[in-house]
N, C-alpha and C positions, 0 to 999 in steps of 0.2 A: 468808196463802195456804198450802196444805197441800203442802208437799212433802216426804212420807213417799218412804224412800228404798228399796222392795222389793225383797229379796234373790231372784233366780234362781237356778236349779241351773247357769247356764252360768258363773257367775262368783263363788259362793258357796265357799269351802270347797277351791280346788280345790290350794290346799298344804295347810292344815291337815288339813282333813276327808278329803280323800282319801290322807292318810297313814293313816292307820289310826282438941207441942213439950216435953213435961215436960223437964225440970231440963237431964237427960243429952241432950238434942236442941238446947239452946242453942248449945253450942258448948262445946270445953274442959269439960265436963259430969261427972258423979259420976264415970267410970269413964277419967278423963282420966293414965292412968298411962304411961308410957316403954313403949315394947314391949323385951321383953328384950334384945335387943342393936342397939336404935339407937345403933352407937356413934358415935365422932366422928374426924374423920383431919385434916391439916395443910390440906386443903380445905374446912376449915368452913365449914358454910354454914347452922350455926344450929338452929334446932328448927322443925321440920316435925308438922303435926298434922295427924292423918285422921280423920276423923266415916265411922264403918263400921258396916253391918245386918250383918256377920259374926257373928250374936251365938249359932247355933249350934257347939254344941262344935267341929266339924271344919273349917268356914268360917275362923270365929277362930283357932285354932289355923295353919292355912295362912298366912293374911294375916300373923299374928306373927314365921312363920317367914322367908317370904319378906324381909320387913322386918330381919329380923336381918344379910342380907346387906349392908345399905344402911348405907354407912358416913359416906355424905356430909354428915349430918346426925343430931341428932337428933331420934326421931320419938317421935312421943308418940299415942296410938290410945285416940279417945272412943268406946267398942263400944256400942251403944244397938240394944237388940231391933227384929229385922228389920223386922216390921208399924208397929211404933211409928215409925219411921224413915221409914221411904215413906210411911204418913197424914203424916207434919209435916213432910215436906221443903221447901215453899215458905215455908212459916213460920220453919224453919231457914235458909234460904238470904239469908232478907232480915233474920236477925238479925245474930246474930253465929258463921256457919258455921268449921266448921275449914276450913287451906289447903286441902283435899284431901280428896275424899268420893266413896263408892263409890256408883257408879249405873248407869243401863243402856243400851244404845244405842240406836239411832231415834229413834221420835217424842218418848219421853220425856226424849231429852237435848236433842233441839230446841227441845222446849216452851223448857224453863230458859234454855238459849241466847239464844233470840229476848226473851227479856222483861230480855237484859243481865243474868243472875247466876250467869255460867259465866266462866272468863277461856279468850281462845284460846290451844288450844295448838300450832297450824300449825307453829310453829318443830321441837315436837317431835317433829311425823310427818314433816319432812322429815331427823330422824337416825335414825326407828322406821322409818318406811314401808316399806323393804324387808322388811321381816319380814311385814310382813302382804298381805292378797291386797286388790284393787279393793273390793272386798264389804264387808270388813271397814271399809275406808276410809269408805264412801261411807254406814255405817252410823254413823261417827265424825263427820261433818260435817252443819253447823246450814245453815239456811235460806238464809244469808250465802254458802254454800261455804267457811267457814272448818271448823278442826277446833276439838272441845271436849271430846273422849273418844277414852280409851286403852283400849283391848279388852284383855279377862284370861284370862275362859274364857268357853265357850256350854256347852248341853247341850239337848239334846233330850227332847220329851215323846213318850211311847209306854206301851202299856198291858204291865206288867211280872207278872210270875207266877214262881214257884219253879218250876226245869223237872224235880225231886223227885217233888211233888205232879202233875203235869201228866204224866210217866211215869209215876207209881202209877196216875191216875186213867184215863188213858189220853186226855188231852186233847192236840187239835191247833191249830195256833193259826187264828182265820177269815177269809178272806178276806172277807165279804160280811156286812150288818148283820145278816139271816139268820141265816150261820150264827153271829154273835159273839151275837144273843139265844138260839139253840138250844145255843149255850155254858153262858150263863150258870142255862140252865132245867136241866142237868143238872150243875152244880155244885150245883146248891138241891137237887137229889135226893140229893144224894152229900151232904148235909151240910154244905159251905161256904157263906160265903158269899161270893154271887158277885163282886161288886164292892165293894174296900175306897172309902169315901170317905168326905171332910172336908171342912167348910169353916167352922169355927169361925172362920178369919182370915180371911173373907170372899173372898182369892183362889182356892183351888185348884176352885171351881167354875166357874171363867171357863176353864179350860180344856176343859172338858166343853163347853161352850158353842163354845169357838174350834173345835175338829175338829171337832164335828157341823156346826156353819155352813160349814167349809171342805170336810166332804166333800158336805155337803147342796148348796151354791149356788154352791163357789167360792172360791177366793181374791180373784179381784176384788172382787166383792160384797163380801165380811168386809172387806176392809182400806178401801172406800167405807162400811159400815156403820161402820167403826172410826171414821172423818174426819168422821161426822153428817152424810154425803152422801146416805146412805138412810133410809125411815121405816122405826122398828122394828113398827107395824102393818102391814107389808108380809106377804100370805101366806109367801113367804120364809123369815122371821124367824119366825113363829107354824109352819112345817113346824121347824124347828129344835125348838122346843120340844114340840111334839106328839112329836118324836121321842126326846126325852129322856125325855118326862113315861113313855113307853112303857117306857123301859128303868130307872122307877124303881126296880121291886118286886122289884129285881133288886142294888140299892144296898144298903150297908152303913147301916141304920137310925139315927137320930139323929144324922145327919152337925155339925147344928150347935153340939155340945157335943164336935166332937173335934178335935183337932188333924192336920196331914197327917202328925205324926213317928205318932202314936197309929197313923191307919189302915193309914202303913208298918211297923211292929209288930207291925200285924197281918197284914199278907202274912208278916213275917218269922216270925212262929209258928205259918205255916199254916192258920191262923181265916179265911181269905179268900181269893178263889181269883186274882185279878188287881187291878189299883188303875193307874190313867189316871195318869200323873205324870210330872214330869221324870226325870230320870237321877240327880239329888241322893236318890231314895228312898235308893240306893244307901248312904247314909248310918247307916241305922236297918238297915241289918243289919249280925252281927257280923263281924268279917274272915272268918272261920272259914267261914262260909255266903252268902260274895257269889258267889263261882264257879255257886252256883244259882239266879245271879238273871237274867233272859230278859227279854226282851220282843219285840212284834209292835210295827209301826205299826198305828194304828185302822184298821179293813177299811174294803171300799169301803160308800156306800151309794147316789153317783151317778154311772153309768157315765162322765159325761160329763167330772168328775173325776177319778173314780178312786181313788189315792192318792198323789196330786202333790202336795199339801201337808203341813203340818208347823210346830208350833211349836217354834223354837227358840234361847231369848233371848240376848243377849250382855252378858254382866256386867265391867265394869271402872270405871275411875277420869278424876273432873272436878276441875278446881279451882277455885273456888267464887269468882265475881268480888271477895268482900272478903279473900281471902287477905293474909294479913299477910310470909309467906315466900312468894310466888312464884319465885325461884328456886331454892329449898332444894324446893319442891312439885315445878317440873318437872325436876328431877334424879329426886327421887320416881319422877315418871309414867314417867321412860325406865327406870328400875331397874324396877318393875313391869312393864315390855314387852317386858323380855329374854326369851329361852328360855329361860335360868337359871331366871329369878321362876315361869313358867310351869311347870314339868319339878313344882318343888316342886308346885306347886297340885295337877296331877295327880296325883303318886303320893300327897300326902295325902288327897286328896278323890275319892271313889273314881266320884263324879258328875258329873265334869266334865270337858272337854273343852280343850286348850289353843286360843289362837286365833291364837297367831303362828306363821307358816308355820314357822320354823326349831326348831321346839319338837322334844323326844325322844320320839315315837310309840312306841319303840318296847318301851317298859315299860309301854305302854297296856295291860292289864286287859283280857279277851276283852269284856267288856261293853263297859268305854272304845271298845274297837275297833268294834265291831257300833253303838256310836253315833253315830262319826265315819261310818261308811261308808251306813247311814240317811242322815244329812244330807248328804254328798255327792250322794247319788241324788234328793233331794227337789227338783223342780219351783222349785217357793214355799217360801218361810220367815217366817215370823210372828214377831214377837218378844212374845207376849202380849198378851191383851187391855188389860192396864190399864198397855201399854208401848205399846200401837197406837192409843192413842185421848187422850184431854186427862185430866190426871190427876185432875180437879175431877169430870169425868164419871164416871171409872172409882171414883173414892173415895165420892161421896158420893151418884153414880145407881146404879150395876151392880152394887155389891157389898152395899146395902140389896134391890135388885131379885131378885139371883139366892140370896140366902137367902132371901126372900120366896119364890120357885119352889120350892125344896127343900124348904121348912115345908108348902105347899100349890102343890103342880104341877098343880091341877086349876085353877086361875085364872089362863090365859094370856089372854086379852083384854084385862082390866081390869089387867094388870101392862104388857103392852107399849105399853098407851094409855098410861099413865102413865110410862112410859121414854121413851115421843115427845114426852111433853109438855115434859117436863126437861130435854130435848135439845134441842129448839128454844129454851129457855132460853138456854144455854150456848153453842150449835156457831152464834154470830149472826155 
């Protein structure tokens, strides 16, 4: 039974955010090294291992650090490329997984949950819990009503621009799809282009997808199309893509051979005049030029919506029901859920968001801040397409399908027949 657990604006956010299987996927794998100061103290409790998609520079580096505080054990971090990591998570989980593995909240930490290959951690939100708000809980907890995830950080997706470029040019940001295409048709005059995009890794066009469906029909609707409670032959679904397919000639050409750090790159060198993305783009610019990084939430395109939704996902830490250190793991997960652990994440990572209420706002980063306060204001919160729906689905239907659309956007019929079909496969 489907009990996704949807975040509202009345109870989201309202401490944090409104403060301001290759080799290396087994387990213990190629990259299975000590983090630099897992030290050890008179409360030894052994060696602790984490299987982590940190595998970008600044992620990894965070995760290291933070770890370095952690004296109760030590820890030893299998870093295994992001994409590679989420395609083989169920394959990892049912081998030989480390005690302890970074993952996401909702629906995709209930899937693992529910199928017994998460161990609970109830015991440790009842010494976390005060740190964090209802929201964050109720995104932490499986099917059962137990807990199986420790929140780290969130961040929000919005369409971001150099506010440099957007001053020279003398651009405003649009409320309405209107004026965000009469946008983009005068950046192509001006010589940019108008919208950086990517989806080499198969994800970052599932967000394109999520805001058009949430401002076109709803957040209800998306998060029942997420559960295989809707047909994707539904006009609905086929308005979504018409409305995409509209704003393609407006996209950053040969998305499927690029990466999202590439098309962030390209906002950062000014080759592109805006780019649809979380707040981690933040990452691909230099320290030197984040201060000029902006963004708008996606404008409206139905009244009836508006712009009360918003994706925005929650990343932290499970312990994988074959852990071999379970204690030494949930010492881990409480050090991880300090504000301490947290303050680090932030000031290193200039795209994310802390999630424990007690966190230090207030070295947040004018962006950090204009993030947090986005999501406080949002209605609905999404945690991603391929975190809001079965991962089997999101892996091996949506992310074939939606580079399929990208390659040829002129074949929406014949592509959403075939997404229903697949789905009724799967969603039985």
């Amino acid at each position: 039974m489907d009990r996704r657990l949807p975040i509202s604006r009345r109870n989201l956010l309202l401490g944090a955010a409104a403060l301001g299987v290759p080799a290396a996927l087994v387990g213990c794998g190629s990259d299975d090294t000590p983090a630099p100061a897992g030290g050890r103290s008179a409360g030894n409790l052994g060696t602790v291992t984490i299987g982590s998609n940190a595998s970008d520079e600044i992620p990894k580096k965070s995760l290291e650090t933070q770890v370095k505080a952690f004296t109760q054990a030590t820890v030893k971090i299998n870093t295994v490329d992001h994409n590679t990591f989420q395609e083989n998570i169920n394959r990892y989980l049912r081998g030989t997984p480390e005690d302890v593995f970074t993952w996401f909240a909702g629906y995709r930490m209930q899937f693992f949950a529910a199928q017994g290959l998460a161990t609970d951690v109830s015991d440790v939100w009842r010494e976390i819990g005060g740190d964090y708000t209802q929201a964050f809980k109720d995104q932490s907890t499986g099917t059962d009503g137990k807990q199986y995830f420790v929140p780290a950080t969130y961040y929000p997706w919005a369409v971001f621009y150099r506010k440099s470029v957007w001053q020279e040019k003398g651009y405003q940001p649009p409320a309405t799809l209107d004026e965000f295409t009469a946008l983009a048709g005068k950046m192509k005059a001006d010589g940019l282009i108008p919208i950086a995009f990517a989806d080499k890794d198969g994800w970052p066009a599932m967000g394109t997808f999520d805001i058009l469906n949430m401002r076109i029909n709803g957040y209800d609707f998306h998060v029942s199309l997420m559960a295989g409670k809707e047909s994707w032959t539904d006009p609905k679904v086929k308005q979504v893509f018409d409305t995409w397919r509209g704003l393609m000639e407006y996209h950053q050409p040969a998305a499927l051979g690029r990466t999202w750090q590439e098309a962030g790159q390209s906002l950062a060198q000014k080759k592109t005049g805006m780019y649809l993305l979380g707040m981690f783009v933040a990452q691909q610019f230099p320290e030197a030029d984040r201060a000029d990084l902006d963004f708008f939430t996606f404008p409206e395109i139905n009244p009836a919506y508006g712009t009360d939704s918003i994706d925005a996902p929650i990343d932290g830490y499970m312990i994988s029901a074959k852990a071999r250190n379970v204690d030494g793991a949930k010492a881990l997960l409480k050090h991880l859920a300090q504000a301490s652990s947290q303050n680090i994440a932030t000031k290193l990572d200039p795209g994310t968001l802390a999630a424990s209420s007690k966190a230090d706002t207030s070295g947040y980063s004018a962006l950090q801040k204009r993030g947090a306060e986005l999501v406080s204001k949002a209605t609905h919160i999404a945690q991603f397409l391929d975190r809001d729906t079965r991962p089997d689905f999101a892996s091996t239907v949506m992310i074939p399908s939606l580079q399929s659309f990208v390659s040829k956007p002129g074949e929406i019929d014949s592509l959403l027949a075939s997404i229903e079909k697949q789905k009724a496969n799967i969603f039985r």
